[in-house]
C-alpha positions in Angstrom: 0.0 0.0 0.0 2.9 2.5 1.2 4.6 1.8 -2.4 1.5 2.2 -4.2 1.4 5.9 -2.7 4.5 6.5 -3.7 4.0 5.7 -7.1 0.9 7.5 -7.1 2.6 10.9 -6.3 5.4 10.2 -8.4 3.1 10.0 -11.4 1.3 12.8 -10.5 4.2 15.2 -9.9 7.3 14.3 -11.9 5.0 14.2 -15.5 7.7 16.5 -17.0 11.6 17.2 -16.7 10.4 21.1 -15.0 8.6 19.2 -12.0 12.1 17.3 -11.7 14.3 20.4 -11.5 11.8 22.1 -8.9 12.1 19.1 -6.9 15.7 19.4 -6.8 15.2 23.0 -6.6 13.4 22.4 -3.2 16.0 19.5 -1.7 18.8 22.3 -2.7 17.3 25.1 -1.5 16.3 22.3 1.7 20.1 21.5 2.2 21.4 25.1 1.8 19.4 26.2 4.9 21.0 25.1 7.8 24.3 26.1 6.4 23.2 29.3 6.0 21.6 30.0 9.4 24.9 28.3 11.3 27.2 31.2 8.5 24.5 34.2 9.6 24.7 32.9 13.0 28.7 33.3 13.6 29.2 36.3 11.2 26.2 38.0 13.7 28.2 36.5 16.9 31.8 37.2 15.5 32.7 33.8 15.7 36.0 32.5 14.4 34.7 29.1 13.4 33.3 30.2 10.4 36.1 28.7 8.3 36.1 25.5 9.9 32.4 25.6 9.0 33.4 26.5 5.6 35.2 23.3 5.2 32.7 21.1 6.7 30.4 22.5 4.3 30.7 20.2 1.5 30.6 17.0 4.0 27.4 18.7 5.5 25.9 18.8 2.2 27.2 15.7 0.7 25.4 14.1 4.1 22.2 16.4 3.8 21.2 16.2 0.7 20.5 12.8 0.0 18.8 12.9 3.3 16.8 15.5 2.0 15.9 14.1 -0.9 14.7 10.8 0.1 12.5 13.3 2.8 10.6 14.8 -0.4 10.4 11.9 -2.3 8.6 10.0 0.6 7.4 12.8 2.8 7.1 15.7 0.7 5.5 14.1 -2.4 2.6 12.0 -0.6 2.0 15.2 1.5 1.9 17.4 -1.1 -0.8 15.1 -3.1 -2.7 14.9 0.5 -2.9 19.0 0.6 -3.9 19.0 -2.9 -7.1 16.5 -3.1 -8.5 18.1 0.3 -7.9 21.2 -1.4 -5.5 22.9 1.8 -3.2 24.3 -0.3 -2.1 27.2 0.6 1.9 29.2 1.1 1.2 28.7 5.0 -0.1 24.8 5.1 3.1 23.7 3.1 5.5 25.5 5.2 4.3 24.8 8.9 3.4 21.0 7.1 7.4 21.0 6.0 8.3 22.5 9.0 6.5 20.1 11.6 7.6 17.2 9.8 11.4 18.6 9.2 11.2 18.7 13.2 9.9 15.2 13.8 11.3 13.3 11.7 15.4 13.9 13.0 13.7 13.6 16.3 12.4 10.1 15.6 15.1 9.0 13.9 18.0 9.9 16.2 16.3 10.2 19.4 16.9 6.5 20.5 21.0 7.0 20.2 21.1 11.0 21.4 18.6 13.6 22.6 20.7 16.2 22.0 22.0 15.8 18.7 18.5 14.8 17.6 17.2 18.1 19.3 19.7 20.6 17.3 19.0 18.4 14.2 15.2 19.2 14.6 15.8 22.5 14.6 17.8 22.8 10.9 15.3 19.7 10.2 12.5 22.3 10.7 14.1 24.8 8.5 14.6 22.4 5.8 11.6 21.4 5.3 10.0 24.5 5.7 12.4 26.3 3.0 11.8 22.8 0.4 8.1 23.1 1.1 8.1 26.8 0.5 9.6 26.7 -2.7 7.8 23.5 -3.8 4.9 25.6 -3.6 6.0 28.7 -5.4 7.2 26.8 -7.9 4.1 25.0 -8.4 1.3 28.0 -7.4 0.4 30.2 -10.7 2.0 34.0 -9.7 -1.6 35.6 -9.2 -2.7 33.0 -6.8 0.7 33.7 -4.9 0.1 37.3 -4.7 -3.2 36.9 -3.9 -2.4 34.9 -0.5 0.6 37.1 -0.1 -2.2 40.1 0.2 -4.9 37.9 2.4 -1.8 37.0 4.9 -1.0 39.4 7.7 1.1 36.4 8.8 4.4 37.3 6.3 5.6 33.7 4.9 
């Protein structure tokens, strides 16, 4: 049944080689995230560590992005279909939907062999998948309907 989902929302998504590269779009935008809050964060501090985060950076992407891939494709897809036939779509569902499950899902994971790296995962887990969920949907929303829930929200996604 789970596999049958998955096909499902494969088929309905990936039709053409543009839904591909906004997928990828998403998981890269996804991966850059946490990267870029932990640079803003120790330029804003004055840390000195930046460089050392500099050249973890490509082992911390090479390790994130297939994790955030596989997140979309089994996640992010099925979800996506879900918000669509109940007809919830909208800038705000995706991103708190991406978000909650970008918190949970390091949190289940890697809970069992450490709380507290599984907590400070959650946390660029959240930002992940609210950033891929985000652009998933701008990618996918037609501009005027984009604008128009841009006017109708005082929240400021």
């Amino acid at each position: 049944m789970r596999w049958l989902i998955l096909k499902r929302s494969w088929e309905m998504w990936m039709t053409s080689k543009a839904s591909i590269f906004l997928l990828l779009k998403a998981v890269l935008a996804g991966t850059l995230m946490p990267l870029a809050i932990l640079t803003g964060i120790g330029l804003l501090t004055g840390s000195s560590d930046i460089p050392l985060l500099l050249d973890w950076a490509p082992i911390i992407l090479a390790i994130s992005f297939p994790a955030n891939l596989v997140a979309a494709l089994l996640l992010g897809l099925p979800l996506s279909k879900l918000l669509t036939r109940t007809g919830l779509e909208s800038r705000a569902m995706y991103v708190g939907v991406g978000a909650v499950f970008g918190l949970f899902l390091p949190l289940v994971s890697l809970a069992p062999f450490s709380l507290p790296a599984a907590l400070a995962l959650a946390l660029f887990g959240a930002s992940s998948g609210a950033t891929m969920a985000l652009v998933w949907w701008r990618g996918r929303c037609p501009a005027d309907e984009r604008k128009r829930q841009s006017e109708g929200n005082s929240g400021g996604l």
